[in-house]
N, C-alpha and C positions, 0 to 999 in steps of 0.2 A: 484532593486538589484544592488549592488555595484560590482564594475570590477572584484576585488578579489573573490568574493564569483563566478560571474557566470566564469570567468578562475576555481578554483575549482571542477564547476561541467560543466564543457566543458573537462575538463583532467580527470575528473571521466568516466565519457562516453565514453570515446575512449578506455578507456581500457576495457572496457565490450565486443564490439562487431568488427568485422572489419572497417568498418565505419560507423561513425555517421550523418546523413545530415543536412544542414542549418535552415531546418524544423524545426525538431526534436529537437535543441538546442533551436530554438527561443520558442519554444511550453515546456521545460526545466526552461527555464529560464524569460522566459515572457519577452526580450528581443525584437529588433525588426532583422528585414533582416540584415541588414547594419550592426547594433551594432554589430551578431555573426559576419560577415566575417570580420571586423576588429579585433576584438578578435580570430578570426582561424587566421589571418596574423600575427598577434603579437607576438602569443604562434609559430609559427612557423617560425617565424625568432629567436624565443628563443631557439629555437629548442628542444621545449615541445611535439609537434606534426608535424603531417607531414599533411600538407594544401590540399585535392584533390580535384578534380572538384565535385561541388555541397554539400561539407563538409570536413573531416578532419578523420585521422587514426593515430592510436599511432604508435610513432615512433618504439617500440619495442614490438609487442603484446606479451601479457599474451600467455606461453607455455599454462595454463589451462583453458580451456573453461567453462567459467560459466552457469547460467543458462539465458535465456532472462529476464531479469526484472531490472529495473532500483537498481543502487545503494541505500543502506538507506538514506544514508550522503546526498545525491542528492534530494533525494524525500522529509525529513524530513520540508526543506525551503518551499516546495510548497506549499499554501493555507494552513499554518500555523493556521489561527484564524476559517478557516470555521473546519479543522479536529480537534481544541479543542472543540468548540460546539456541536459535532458530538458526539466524544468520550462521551461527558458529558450524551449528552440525550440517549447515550447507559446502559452507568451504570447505569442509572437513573432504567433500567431493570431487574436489579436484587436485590434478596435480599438474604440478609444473608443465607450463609447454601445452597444454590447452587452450582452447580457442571456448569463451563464452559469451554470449547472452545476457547480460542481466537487466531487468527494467524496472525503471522507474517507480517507486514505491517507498516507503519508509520500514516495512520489515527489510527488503533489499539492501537500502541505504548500510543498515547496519553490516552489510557482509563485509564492507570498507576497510575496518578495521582489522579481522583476520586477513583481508585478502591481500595487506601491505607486505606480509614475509611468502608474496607467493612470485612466479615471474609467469603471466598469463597473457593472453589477446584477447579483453574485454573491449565489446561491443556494446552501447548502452544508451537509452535515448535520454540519460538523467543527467541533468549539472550538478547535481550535489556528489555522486558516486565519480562522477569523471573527474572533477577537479580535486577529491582529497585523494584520488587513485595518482594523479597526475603528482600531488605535491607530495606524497608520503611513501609512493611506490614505484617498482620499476616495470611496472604490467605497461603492456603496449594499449593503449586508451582509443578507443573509435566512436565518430558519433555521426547521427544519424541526419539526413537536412529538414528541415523543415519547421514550422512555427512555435516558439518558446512559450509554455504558458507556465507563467510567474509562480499561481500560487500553488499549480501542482510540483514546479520543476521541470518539467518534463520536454521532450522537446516532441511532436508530432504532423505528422504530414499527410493531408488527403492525395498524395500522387504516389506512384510504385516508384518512382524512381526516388527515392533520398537516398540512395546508397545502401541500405541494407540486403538487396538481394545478391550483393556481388561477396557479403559475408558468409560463411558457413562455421557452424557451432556444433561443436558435440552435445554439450547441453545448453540449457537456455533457465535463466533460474526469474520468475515472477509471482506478486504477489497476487492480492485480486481480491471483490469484493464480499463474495462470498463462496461457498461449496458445499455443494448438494447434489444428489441425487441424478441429478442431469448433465450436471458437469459445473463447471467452472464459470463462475457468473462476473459481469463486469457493469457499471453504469450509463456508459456512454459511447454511443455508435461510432464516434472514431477515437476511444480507446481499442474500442473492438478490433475493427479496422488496419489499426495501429500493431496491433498484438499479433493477432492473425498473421501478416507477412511477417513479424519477427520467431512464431512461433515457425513455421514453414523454413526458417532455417536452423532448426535445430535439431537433432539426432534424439533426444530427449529433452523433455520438458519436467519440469521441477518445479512444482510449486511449494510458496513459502506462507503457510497459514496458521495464524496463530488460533487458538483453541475455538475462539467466537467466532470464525469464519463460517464453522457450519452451522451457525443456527442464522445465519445474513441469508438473506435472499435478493434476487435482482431479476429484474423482467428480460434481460439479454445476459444469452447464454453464450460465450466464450467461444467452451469447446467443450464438448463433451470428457467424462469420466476418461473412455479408455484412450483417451489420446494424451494422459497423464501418468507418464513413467514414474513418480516419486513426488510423496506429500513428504512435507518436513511440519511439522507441528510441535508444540508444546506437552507437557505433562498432564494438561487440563481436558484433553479430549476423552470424550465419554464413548463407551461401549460400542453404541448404536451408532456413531461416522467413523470410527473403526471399524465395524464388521460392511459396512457401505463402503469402506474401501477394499480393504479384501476381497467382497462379492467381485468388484469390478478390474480386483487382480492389481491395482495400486499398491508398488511399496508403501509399508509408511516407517516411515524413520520418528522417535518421539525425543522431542530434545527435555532435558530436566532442567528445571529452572533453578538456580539453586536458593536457597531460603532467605540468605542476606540479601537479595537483590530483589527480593518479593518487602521483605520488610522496607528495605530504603526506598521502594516506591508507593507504600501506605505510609510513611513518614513523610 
């Protein structure tokens, strides 16, 4: 990743939370140790942010507190080639004349693309997947009411009523933060919240997790394992959250990534 691009999402970050740690940006950016605290000295002698022990804080935090979950713009860069492969062998799951699900996320976002030669009733609480669904497709597009937040996309609502419970879905296709052992892990209490009535209308749930999902952990648990009809992952998953899904009777579908699309994104 180029300086530009990981300054970008080193100064996206700091304004999400009060600080960000050296971790946390190198695991952002696939960066190393050294490279982030060179890039927190730099941006704070530019006086982009402000340098703290063990990471970095915006110099002017956001009066409005968002929600925990990384920007779009930020995630969008990550494991680029493994979340088009992903997306792909998810659409591969529907067929014409289906009613779906799908939320807000940047592996999701990517279904977009395959999903324009399909004719469906997508249900979605994302602006980025409604409006190229809208401009490039003849899918019927639904969205859900309640408060925009900018840097995820996303739209969400502490009340039952936005509309989504008069929806029903065969499947429902969502990312998430991490996946383990307990089930399906998410950031933030009304993501949870959020998820929850959308998963409640869905016949099957489908998650879309690219390889590093399970070694993520998070302190709020989604939903558990067996409430998970179909993982879709990459070629990079290892033995041991394979045989974890299995145990727990989880299809898993493994998408391949193919080799030029791994090299153009280490280029």
């Amino acid at each position: 990743m180029h300086e530009t691009e990981r300054h970008r999402i080193i100064l996206s970050a700091v304004q999400e939370r009060p600080v960000v740690t050296v971790s946390e940006l190198c695991q952002m950016t696939g960066a190393s140790e050294a490279t982030i605290r060179r890039d927190i000295a730099g941006l704070h002698v530019q006086k982009k942010l402000r340098r703290v022990r063990g990471g970095a804080e915006a110099v002017a935090p956001p009066g409005f507190v968002g929600i925990n979950a990384r920007p779009f713009a930020m995630q969008e860069t990550l494991r680029a080639p493994e979340k088009r492969s992903i997306a792909r062998a998810a659409v591969d799951l529907c067929d014409d004349g289906d009613a779906i699900i799908v939320n807000g996320g940047t592996t999701t976002f990517q279904m977009v693309h395959p999903l324009t030669t399909k004719r469906l009733q997508v249900f979605t609480n994302s602006f980025p997947i409604a409006e190229h669904l809208l401009k490039h497709s003849k899918n019927t597009v639904l969205l859900p009411a309640g408060v925009i937040y900018r840097e995820q996309n996303i739209i969400l609502s502490p009340f039952d009523d936005d509309g989504s419970r008069h929806f029903h879905a065969r499947r429902m296709f969502m990312g998430c933060r991490g996946l383990g052992p307990l089930g399906l892990m998410e950031g933030d209490p009304l993501l949870i919240q959020a998820e929850q009535k959308l998963i409640g209308q869905a016949d099957e749930l489908i998650v879309l997790a690219d390889s590093s999902k399970f070694a993520q952990r998070s302190s709020l648990v989604l939903c558990p394992l067996a409430r998970i009809h179909t993982v879709v992952t990459d070629d990079g998953i290892d033995d041991r959250a394979a045989r974890m899904l299995e145990a727990a009777e989880v299809r898993l579908i493994v998408a391949e990534v193919p080799a030029a699309d791994r090299r153009r994104q280490k280029g």
